[in-house]
N, C-alpha and C positions, 0 to 999 in steps of 0.2 A: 349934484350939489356936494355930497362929498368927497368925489373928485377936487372939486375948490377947493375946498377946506385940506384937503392933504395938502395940495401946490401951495399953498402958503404956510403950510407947516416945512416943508423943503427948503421954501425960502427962507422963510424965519432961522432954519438950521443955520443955512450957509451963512446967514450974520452973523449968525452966533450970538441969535436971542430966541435960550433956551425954552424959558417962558413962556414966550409968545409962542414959539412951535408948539409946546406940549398944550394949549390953551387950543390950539387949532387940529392937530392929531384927536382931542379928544371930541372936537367938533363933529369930525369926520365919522370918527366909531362912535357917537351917537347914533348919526343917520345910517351907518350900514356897520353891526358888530362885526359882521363876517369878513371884512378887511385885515385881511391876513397882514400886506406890509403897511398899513397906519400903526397895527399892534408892533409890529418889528421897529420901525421909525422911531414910536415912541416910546419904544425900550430904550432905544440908543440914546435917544434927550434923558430920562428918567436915569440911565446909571450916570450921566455927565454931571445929572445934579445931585448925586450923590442918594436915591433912592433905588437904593438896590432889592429891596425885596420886589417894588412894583416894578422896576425892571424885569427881573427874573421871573414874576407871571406874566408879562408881556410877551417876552420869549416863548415863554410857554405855550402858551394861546396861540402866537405868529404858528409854530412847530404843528399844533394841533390841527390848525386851518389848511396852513402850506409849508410842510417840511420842505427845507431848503440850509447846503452848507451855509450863507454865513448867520441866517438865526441860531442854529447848532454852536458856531462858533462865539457867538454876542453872548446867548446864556454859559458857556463854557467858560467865558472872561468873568462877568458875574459872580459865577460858583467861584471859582479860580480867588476873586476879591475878595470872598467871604470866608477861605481856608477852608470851601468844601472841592479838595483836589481830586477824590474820586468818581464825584458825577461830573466835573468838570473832563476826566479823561474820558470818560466815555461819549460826552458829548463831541469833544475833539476830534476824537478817533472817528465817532460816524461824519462830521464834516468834511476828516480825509477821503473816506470812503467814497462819498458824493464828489467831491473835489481834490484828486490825486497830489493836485500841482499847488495845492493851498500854503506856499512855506507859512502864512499866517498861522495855519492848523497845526503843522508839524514844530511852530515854536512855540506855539502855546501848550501844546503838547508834552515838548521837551520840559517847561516852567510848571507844568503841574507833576511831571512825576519827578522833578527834583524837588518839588516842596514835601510831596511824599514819601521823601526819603530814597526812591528806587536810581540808585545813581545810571546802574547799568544801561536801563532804558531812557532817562534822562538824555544820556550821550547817546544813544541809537537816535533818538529824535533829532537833536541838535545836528546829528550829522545829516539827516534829512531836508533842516530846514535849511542850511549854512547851503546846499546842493541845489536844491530851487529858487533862494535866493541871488545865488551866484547865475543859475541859468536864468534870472529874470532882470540881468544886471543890476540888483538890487547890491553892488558890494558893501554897502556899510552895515546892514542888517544879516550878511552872509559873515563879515569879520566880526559881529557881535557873537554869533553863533559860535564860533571855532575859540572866541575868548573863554567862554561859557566851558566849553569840552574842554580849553584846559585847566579852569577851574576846579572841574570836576574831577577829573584825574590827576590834578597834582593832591585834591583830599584822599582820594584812593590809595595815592601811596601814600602818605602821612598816617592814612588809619592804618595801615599795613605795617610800617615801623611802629606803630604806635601798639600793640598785640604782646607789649612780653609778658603773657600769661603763661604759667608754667605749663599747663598743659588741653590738649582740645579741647578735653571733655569741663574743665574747667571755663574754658571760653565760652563754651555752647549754653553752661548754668547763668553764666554774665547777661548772656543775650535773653533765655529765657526767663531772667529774670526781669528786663527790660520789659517782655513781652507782657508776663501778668501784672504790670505797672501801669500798661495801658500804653508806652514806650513806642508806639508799633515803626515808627517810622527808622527811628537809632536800631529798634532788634531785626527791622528788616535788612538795613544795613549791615548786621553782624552778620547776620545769618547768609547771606551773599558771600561775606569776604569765606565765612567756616567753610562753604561749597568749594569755591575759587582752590583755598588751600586741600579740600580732602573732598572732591567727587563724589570720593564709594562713602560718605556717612550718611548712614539712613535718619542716625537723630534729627541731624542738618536739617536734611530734607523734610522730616516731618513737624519740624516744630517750626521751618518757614512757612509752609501750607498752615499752620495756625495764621500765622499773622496775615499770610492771602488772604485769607477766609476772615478775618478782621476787619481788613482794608476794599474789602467786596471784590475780592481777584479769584473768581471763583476758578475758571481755567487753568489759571497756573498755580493755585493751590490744588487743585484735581493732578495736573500733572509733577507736582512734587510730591503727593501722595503716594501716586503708581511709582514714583523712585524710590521714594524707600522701602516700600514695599517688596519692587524689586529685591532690592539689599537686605531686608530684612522681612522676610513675610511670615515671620514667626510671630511679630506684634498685634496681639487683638484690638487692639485702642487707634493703630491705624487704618484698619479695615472698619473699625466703627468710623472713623471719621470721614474715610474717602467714601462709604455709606451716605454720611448726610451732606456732602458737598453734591452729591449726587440726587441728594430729594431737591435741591436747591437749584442743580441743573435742570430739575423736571424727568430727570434720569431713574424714575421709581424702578425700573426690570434692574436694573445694575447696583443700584441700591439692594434691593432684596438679594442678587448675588452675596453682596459684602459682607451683609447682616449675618447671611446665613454662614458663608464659612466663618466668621468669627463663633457662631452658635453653636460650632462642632466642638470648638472644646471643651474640657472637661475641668480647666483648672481656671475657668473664668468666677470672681468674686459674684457676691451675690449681686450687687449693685450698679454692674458692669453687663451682667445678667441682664437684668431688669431693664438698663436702656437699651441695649438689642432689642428686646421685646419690642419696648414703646417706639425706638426710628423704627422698625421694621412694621410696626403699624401705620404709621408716619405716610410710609411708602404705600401699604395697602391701601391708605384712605386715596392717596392721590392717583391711584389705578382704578377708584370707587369700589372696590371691594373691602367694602366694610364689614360684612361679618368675619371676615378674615383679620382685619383690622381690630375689631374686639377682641377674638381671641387670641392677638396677641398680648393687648391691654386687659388681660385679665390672666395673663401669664404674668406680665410683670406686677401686676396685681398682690398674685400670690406670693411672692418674691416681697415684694417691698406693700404689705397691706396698710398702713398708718400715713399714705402719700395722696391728699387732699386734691394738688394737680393732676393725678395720674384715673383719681376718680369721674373729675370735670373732662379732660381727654375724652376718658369711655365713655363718658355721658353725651359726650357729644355726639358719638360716633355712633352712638343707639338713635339720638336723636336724625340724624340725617339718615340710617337706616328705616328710620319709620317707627319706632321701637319707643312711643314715649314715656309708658310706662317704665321699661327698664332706667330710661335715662333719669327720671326724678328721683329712681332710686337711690342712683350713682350720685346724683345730685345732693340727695340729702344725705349720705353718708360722706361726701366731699364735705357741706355744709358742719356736720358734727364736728368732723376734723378742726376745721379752721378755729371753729369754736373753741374745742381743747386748747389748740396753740395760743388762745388769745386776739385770733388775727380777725377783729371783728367785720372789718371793709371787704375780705373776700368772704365772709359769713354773709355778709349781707346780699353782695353780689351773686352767690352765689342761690341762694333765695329766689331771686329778683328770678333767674335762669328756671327757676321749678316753676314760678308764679306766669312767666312767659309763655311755658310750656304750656300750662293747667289751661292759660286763657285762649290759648291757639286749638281744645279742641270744643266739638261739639258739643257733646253731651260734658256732664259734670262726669266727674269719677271722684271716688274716694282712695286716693292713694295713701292715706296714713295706715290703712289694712296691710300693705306692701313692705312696710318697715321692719325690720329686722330688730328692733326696739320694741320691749311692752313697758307701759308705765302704771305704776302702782298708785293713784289716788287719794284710797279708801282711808290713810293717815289724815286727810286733810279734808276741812270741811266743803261741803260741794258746792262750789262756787256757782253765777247765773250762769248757765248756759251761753244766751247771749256774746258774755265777758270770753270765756274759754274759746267758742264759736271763735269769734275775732280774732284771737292771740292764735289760734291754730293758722287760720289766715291769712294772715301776715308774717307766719315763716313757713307757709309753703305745704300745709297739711306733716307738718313732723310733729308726732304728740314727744319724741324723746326732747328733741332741740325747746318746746313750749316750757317742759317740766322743770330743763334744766336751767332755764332762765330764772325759772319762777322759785326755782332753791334756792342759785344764785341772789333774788330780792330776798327770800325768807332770810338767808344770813347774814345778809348786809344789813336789813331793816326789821330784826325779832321782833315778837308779840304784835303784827296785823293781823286784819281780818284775810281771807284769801282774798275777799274782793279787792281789798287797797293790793296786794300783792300783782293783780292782776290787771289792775288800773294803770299801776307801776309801769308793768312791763310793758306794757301796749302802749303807752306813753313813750317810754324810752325807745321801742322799736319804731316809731313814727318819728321819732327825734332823727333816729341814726340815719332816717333815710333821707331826709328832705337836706 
């Protein structure tokens, strides 16, 4: 039966009553979801009618079922329509892969990395598709192709007369200034032309691999990395970075390389310090050796002690070690932090992470014994039990984090009882959370 129901969505296509087909496609994947091309079919009517998100999970689904080049290339067009040109390239590239001779793949290809700025490869594509379209006698869509290439190159020299900056190092600040603008697409283009003009600059080179590494180009930001490096391997900040392009590759043994010669020096700042530590934990967690991983997070610890993220990190990393106690520790001393800074949503969340913990074990434990915090009371009259009970709680057994809440009402709200005090707060923290 759904058989049927597809053949009259096919038909209904070739009329060209959208409609009707997508009425009948969804007939179809009623009666069997597992209909790899109904979900492709009616991706194709869905982006016609201008429904591109439920195109693009159509796609999705068809790929999941039955990877095949032209679903790869349908959702590629899709992204592509939406100005998403990086997952649209990668979708492109694996439907060449599948189908060598797709010039449809190598011009959509070409269209997405000109929209991402990367001219270079733009034209490497275009000449690809102009190649297979000509070998498919395709010639009007092989002369669109070669119009495109000289479009592109006649920008290439225009930006290239267009450069009377006084001097490189001045050029390279233009571009990087592009880049922390958010820019990526004009600073990748700069940063190309800087190459073109001066090969041996290692800046070039490394402050393009930022914007690789922006634009999800993890490869060629890896290998612009080892260039300047090359050129320059006196730079710590690049060895950190070609480090984390590497945890990113799933590359943890070469990561810990990086880390570690950058770790040799002696005139590294403190804070520069401290993220060695933390990537190079980074990379132990993804090897599963987490006690190793700790101790690096509790190197950068010491380095940087007042870093509430850096706490939840190690907390975590106790926590998948098994180590729950340690972890609430971390937790609640993360928690305190956030507190200090004001930042009460990862106060909260952070909470939420000790009270997750507490409920995942067995037995009860009293972890406020653990705290690194005593609280002094005896100023204040001794509130029910009960009340305090609760308020403890509800932030995760911290008697410092309960207290300083509970100051916080004393000086906002003088002369109560500690009960209203305490009413107060458990009030307010049931507020924050719902």
């Amino acid at each position: 039966m759904h058989q049927e129901f597809y053949q009259r969505g096919l038909d209904q296509m070739k009329q060209g009553n959208r409609a009707h087909a997508l009425q009948e496609f969804d007939r179809a994947l009623r009666i069997n979801p597992q209909f790899a091309e109904a979900y492709y079919r009616r991706a194709q009517v869905r982006f016609d009618l201008g429904d591109r998100p439920g195109a693009l999970a159509d796609y999705t689904q068809a790929l999941q079922l039955q990877p095949s080049p032209e679903a790869y290339l349908g959702r590629a067009l899709v992204q592509l329509s939406t100005g998403e040109a990086a997952p649209a390239i990668l979708d492109a590239e694996t439907a060449l892969k599948l189908q060598p001779n797709s010039a449809s793949a190598a011009n959509l290809l070409a269209t997405a990395y000109r929209q991402m700025g990367n001219t270079i490869r733009a034209i490497a594509a275009y000449k690809q598709a102009a190649t297979l379209y000509i070998e498919q006698k395709d010639k009007p869509s092989g002369q669109r192709c070669l119009e495109n290439i000289e479009q592109l190159q006649a920008m290439q020299r225009s930006a290239a007369e267009q450069k009377p900056i006084a001097s490189a190092q001045q050029f390279l600040q233009y571009a990087t200034e592009k880049l922390n603008k958010g820019q990526y697409r004009s600073a990748l283009e700069d940063f190309n032309w800087a190459i073109q003009v001066d090969p041996q600059n290692a800046t070039a080179y490394s402050q393009r691999a930022l914007v690789q590494m922006k634009l999800g180009y993890l490869k060629e930001a890896m290998q612009d990395l080892s260039n300047a490096l090359r050129l320059n391997p006196q730079d710590l900040q690049i060895w950190l970075n070609r480090g984390q392009v590497r945890i990113h590759l799933r590359d943890a043994l070469g990561a810990i390389e990086d880390f570690n010669q950058a770790l040799q020096s002696t005139d590294l700042a403190t804070a520069t310090r401290a993220k060695l530590y933390v990537q190079r934990g980074h990379a132990y967690r993804q090897l599963k050796q987490d006690r190793q991983a700790i101790d690096d997070y509790c190197h950068a610890l010491q380095l940087q002690p007042h870093d509430p993220e850096l706490y939840c990190t190690c907390a975590d990393a106790r926590s998948e070690l098994g180590d729950p106690v340690g972890a609430i520790q971390d937790y609640q001393k993360a928690a305190n932090l956030w507190l200090n800074q004001g930042n009460w949503q990862q106060y909260q969340t952070t909470l939420n992470r000790v009270q997750g913990i507490q409920a995942s074990l067995p037995v009860a434990t009293d972890f406020t014994a653990t705290t690194e915090f005593s609280t002094n009371t005896a100023s204040h009259t001794n509130p029910p039990n009960e009340l305090r009970s609760q308020l403890l709680r509800l932030v995760g057994g911290n008697q410092f984090l309960a207290e300083r809440l509970l100051n916080l009402a004393r000086q906002k709200h003088p002369q109560q009882s500690e009960e209203w005090y305490l009413r107060k707060v458990i009030l307010d923290v049931e507020a924050d959370r719902q």
